[in-house]
N, C-alpha and C positions, 0 to 999 in steps of 0.2 A: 372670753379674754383673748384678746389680738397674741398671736401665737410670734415670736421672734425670727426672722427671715435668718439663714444663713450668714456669720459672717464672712462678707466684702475684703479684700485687699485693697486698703483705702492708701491713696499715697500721703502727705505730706498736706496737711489743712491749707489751703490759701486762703489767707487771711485778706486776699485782695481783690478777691474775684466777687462783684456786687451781688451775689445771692447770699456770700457766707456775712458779707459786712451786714445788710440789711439783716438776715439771720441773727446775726452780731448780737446787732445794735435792739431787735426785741428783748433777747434774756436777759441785757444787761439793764434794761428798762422795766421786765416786771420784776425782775430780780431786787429793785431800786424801791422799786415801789411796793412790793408785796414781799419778796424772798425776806428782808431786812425784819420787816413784822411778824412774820412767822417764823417760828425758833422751832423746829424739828428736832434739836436738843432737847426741848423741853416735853414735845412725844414719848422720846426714848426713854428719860426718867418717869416717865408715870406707866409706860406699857409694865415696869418691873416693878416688884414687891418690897425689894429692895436693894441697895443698894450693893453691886458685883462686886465679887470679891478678886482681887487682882489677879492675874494668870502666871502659874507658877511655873519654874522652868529650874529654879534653883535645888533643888533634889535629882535633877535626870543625868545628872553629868561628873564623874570624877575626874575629869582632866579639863583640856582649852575645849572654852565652848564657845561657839562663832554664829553668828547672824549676819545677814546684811541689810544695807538701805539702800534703796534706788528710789528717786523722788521725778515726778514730771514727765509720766509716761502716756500713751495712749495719743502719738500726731500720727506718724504714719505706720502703717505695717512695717518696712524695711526694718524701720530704727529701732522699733520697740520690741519684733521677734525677736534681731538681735542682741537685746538686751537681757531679754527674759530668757534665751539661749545662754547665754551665761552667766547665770545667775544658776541656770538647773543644771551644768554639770556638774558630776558630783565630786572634780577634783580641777583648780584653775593653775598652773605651770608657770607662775611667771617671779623675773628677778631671782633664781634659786631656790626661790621658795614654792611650796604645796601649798595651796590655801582649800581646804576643804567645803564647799557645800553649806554654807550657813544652817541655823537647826530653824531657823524662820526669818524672813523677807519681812522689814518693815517698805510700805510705799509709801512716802513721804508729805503726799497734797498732789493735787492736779492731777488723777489717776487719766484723765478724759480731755481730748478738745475734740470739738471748740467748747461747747456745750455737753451737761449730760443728759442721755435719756438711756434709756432700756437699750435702744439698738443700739447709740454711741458706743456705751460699755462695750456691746456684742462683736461690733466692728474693730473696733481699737484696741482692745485692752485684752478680754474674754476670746478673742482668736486668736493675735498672736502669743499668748499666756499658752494656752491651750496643745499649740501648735510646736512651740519650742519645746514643751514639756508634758507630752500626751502621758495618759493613766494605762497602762495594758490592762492592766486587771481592776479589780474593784475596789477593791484594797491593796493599802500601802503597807508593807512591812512596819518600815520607821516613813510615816508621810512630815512631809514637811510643812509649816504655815506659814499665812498672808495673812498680814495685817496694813490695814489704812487708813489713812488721816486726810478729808475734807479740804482741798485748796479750793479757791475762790469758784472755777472750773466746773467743778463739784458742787456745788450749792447753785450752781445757778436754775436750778429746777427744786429750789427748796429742799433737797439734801435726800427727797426719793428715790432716784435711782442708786444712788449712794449706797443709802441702809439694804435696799432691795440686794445689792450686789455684795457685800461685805459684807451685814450683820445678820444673816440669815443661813449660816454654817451651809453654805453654798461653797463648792467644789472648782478651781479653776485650775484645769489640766492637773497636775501633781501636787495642787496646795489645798489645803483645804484653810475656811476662812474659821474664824475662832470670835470673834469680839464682837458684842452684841451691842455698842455705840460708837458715835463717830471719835471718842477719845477713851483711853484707857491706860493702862499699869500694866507692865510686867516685871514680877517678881527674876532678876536674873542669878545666875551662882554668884558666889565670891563677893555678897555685899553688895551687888550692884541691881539698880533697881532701873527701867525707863517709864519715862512718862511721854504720851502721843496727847499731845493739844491739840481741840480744834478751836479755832479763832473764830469761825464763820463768817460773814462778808464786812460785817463793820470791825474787822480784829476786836471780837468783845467775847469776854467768859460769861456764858452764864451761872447761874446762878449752883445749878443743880451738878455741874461740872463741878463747880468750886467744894460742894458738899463731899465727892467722889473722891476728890484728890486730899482733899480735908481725912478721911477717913482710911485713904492710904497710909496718911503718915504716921495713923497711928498705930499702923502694922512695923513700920522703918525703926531701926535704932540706933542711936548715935554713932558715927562712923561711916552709916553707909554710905555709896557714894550714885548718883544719880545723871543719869542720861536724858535730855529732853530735846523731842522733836514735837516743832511746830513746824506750819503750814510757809510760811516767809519767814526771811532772815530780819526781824525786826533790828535787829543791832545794827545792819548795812541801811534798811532806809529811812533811821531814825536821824541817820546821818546824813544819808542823800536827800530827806526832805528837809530836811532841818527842823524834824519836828521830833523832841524826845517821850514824848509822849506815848510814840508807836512801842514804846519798850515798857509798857505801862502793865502787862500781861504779866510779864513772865517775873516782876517786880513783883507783882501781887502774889504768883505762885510762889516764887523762889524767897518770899520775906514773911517777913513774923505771919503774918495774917493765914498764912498754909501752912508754911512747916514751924512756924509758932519758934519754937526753944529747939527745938531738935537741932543737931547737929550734924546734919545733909549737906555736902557738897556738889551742886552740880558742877560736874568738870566737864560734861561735852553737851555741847546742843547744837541738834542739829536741824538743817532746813534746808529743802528747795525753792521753786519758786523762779530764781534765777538760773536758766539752763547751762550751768559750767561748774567747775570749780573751782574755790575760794576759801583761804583757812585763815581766821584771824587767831592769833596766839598772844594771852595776858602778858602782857610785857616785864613782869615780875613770876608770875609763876607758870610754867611752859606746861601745868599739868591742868591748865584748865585752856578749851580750847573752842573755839568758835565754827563750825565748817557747813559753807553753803555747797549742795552736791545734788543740782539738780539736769540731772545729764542721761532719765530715765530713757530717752526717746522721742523727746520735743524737740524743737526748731532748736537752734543753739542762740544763745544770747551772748555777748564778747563779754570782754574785762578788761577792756578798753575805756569805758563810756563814760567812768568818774573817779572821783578821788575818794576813795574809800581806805588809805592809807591806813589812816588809825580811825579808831572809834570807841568811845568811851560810853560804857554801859554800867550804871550805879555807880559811878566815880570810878569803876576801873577799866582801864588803859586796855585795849583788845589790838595788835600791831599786825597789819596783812602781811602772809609769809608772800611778797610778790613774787620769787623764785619758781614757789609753786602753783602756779595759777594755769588754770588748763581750761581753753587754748592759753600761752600764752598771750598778751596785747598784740605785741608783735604781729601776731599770725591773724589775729581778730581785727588787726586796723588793714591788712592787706584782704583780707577774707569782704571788708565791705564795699570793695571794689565791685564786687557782684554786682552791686546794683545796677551801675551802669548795663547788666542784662536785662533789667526789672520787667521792659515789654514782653523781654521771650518767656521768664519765668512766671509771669503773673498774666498773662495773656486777655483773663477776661477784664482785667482792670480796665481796657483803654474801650470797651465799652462806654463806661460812664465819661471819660474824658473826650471822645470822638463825637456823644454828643450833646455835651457841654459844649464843645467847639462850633457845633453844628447850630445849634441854638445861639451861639454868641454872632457869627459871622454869615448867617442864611441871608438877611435879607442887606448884606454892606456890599454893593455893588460898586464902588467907589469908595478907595481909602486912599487919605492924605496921611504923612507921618508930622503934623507939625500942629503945637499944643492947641490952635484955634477949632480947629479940625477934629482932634481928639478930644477936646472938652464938649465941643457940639455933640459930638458924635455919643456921651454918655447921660446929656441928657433931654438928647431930639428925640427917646424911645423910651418910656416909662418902662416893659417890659424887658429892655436891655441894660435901661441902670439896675434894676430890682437884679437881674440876672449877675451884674459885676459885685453889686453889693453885698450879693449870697457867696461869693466867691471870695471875697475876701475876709467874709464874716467865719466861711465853714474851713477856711484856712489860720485864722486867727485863733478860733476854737481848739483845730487839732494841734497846735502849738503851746495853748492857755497854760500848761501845765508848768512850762517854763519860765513864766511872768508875762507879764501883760506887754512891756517896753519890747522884749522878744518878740511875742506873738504880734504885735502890730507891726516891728519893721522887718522879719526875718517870714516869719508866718502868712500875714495876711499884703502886706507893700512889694517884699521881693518873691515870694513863693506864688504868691496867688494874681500877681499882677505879670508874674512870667507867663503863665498859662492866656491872657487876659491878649499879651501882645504877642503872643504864637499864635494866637485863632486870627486876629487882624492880619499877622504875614501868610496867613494860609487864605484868607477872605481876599487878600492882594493875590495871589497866586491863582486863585480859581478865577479873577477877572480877569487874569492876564491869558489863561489857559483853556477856558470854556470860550465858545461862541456866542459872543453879547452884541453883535452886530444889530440887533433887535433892540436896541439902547439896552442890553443886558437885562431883556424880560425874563422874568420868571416862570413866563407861562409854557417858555417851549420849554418841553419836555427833555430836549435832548441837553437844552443848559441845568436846567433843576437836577437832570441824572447828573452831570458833572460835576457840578458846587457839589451835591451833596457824597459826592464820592471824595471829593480832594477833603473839604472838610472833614467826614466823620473817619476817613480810613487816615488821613494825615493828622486830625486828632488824636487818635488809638492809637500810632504810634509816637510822636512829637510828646504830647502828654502823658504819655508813661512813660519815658524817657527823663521828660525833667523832672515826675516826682522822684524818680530814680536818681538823679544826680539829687536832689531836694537833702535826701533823705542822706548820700554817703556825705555831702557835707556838713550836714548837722551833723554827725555821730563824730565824722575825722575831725573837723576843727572846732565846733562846739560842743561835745560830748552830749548830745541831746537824741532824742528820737530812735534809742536802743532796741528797744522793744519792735518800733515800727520798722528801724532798718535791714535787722536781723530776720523778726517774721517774713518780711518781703525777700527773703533769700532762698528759704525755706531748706537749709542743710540739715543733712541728716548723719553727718560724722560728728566726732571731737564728741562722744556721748561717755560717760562715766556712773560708778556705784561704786556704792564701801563695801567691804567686808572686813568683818570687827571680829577680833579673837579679845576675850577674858581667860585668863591663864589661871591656876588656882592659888598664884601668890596675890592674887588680887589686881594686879596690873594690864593695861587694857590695849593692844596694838587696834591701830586705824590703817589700812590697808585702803588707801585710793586708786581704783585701777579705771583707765582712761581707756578710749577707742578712739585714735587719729581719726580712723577709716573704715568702713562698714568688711572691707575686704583684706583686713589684713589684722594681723593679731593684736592683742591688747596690751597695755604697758602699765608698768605704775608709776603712778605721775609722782608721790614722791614717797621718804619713808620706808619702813610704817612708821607713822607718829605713833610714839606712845604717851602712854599717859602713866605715870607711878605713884597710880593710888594707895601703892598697899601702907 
């Protein structure tokens, strides 16, 4: 057995640099192809005898008992020691208030990027854990626990590394891990109970999951009242795709078919996924509440990017508290100004575009700007139409997600045909620049050095440049391309976790507490939202 290297202090995943894309672009291909097919849920139910019984917490405590959640950890070192640093002190100072040391850490989905393996975990997750929160001795007095739930992230090696790391009462710095599948129950004090879903890559339950949770409820009694963390905020992109169907999960969990006649109210669910936070609140009852809080350690994602205003889940009305939204927009729509850095911060990108460049304008020793010219010119060279038509095809693609009428005229017409006439002013440039005295042969060496230096070093920077401006204009004036604009940033401030007190009257404060800046103390962004279940 291959023995695990030391963890790395890895910075910040670039998501832009052609070895991590191609990398990418494998997992999420056999993941597609084979991860989907195999259900590693359904491993986990047959390795057992039977079915576990929930984990009890509700006898350990006569007064407030506290947990927290932190969701979307594991990008760079900086942000995620950070994170896991406070979460392990054992008392947090802020707003007048003592928030004590949660009695267990749920981690909410996406423990890992980009990908998981054995060493991913070891790098990202498993050192800074480790490192914030080392074990002096062998034993813990009162140890604390880690539990986890499966984001997409996480499955994309078919849910191995996963189980390996989690479900195998494996030890990470001061936690110890407790839950022997990727979803589970905890029995909490005061009537309260959570449930950890995992969705796995096609957001689907299976079968054997449904039997689990089925058999919880016949442990629950009328009244009590229920917490559920899934992997995504199915409520937000049920709404931002326009498809309600994504809420189809927790409909089946949360209706007759699971909790049958019982009389369970889930009043909080909660998700990462999206790296911020975001609290949608019932617009008739303020005791049931929505909150996406994925701000473990990953890149930041804005709350800028769409109108998720309201959203309505089984016919009721869920209203985003926008006050409290961290970052605010505001700071998220000036924050994607970065891009205009995008060559300095994403460096190896312009690789791929310097020689795309290089490839488009090697052999145009002569360029005219005027349509007769420019039509010749795409298709006096079968290898150079095939060349532009990739370009507007692998532009239209990265766009598709936003419709087709998008992605043809913003995607593949203005995005990909920018690129298309920056290599012809730069193919202009090198005639004007290099020694072509020789009717601009190719053959001397001293011009072939030149071309190819104006080309590929004027491509790597020119075309990482305009995806970069590509990119902050989709997000500021089309709300599009969130994900890719914000990863191309790669920040590692504005990071957040909950911390949840249940009081013995039954009623439940939500203590959201944010980090602007990796360098300076932490704040609570709003609250505590309570909930008054009793």
């Amino acid at each position: 057995m291959a023995r695990l290297s030391s963890p790395k202090k890895k910075s910040m995943v670039g998501w832009y640099d052609p070895r991590q894309l191609i990398n990418t672009a494998i997992q999420v291909l056999v993941s597609d192809l084979i991860g989907t097919r195999f259900d590693a849920r359904r491993e986990e139910a047959l390795a057992g005898d039977k079915l576990e019984q929930p984990i009890d917490y509700s006898t350990t405590i006569s007064s407030d008992f506290w947990f927290d959640y932190m969701s979307d950890t594991g990008d760079g070192w900086d942000s995620t020691f950070h994170m896991a640093s406070l979460v392990s002190q054992p008392t947090i100072q802020i707003a007048g208030e003592t928030l004590p040391r949660g009695k267990f850490l749920i981690l909410g989905g996406d423990e890992i990027y980009p990908f998981a393996s054995k060493q991913a975990y070891q790098d990202r997750l498993v050192g800074p854990f480790e490192s914030a929160s080392p074990v002096p001795n062998e034993e813990l007095a009162n140890p604390w626990d880690l539990y986890a739930i499966p984001g997409n992230h996480d499955w994309y090696d078919g849910l191995i590394s996963f189980l390996r790391q989690f479900a195998q009462e494996r030890r990470i710095g001061s936690w110890n891990t407790k839950q022997r599948r990727s979803y589970f129950a905890l029995k909490l004090p005061y009537r309260w109970w959570l449930w950890a879903v995992d969705t796995q890559l096609e957001n689907d339950l299976d079968r054997p999951q449904v039997d689990y949770f089925r058999s919880v409820v016949e442990k629950m009694n009328d009244g009590d009242r229920l917490i559920v963390c899934i992997p995504e905020p199915d409520w937000l992109y049920g709404k931002m795709q326009s498809d309600p169907t994504l809420m189809n999960n927790l409909e089946f969990l949360l209706g007759k078919r699971v909790l049958g006649k019982k009389k369970v109210t889930a009043h909080l669910t909660l998700a990462g996924d999206l790296h911020h936070y975001r609290r949608h609140e019932h617009v008739k009852d303020r005791n049931q509440q929505k909150i996406v809080s994925g701000g473990g350690g990953a890149f930041l994602h804005p709350t800028h990017f769409n109108n998720v205003d309201e959203v309505t889940v089984y016919d009721d009305v869920f209203k985003l508290q926008k006050e409290t939204q961290f970052p605010t927009p505001s700071t998220c729509f000036w924050l994607t100004f970065k891009n205009l850095l995008f060559p300095f911060i994403n460096p190896w990108f312009g690789i791929l575009t310097g020689l795309l460049y290089l490839l488009l304008g090697w052999r145009l020793t002569h360029v005219e700007w005027d349509p007769t010219y420019l039509f010749t010119l795409f298709i006096q060279s079968t290898p150079r139409l095939a060349l532009i038509l990739a370009i507007w095809g692998g532009f239209y693609y990265f766009t598709a997600a936003y419709g087709r009428t998008f992605a043809l005229l913003w995607g593949a017409l203005v995005h990909g045909s920018a690129h298309i006439v920056a290599a012809l002013w730069l193919a202009q440039r090198a005639n004007d620049w290099c020694d072509t005295t020789n009717s601009g042969s190719l053959n001397n060496w001293k011009v072939a050095l030149c071309r190819v230096g104006i080309l590929f070093i004027g491509g790597h920077i020119i075309g990482s440049f305009i995806m970069g401006i590509y990119l902050l204009i989709s997000l500021n004036l089309w709300r599009h391309h969130h994900n890719e604009a914000f990863s191309a940033i790669r920040i590692k401030d504005y990071k957040n976790f909950l911390r949840i007190r249940i009081k013995p009257d039954g009623n439940l404060d939500i203590f959201p507490i944010g980090v602007p800046h990796l360098s300076k103390p932490p704040i609570l962004i709003e609250g505590p939202v309570t909930i008054n279940a009793a």
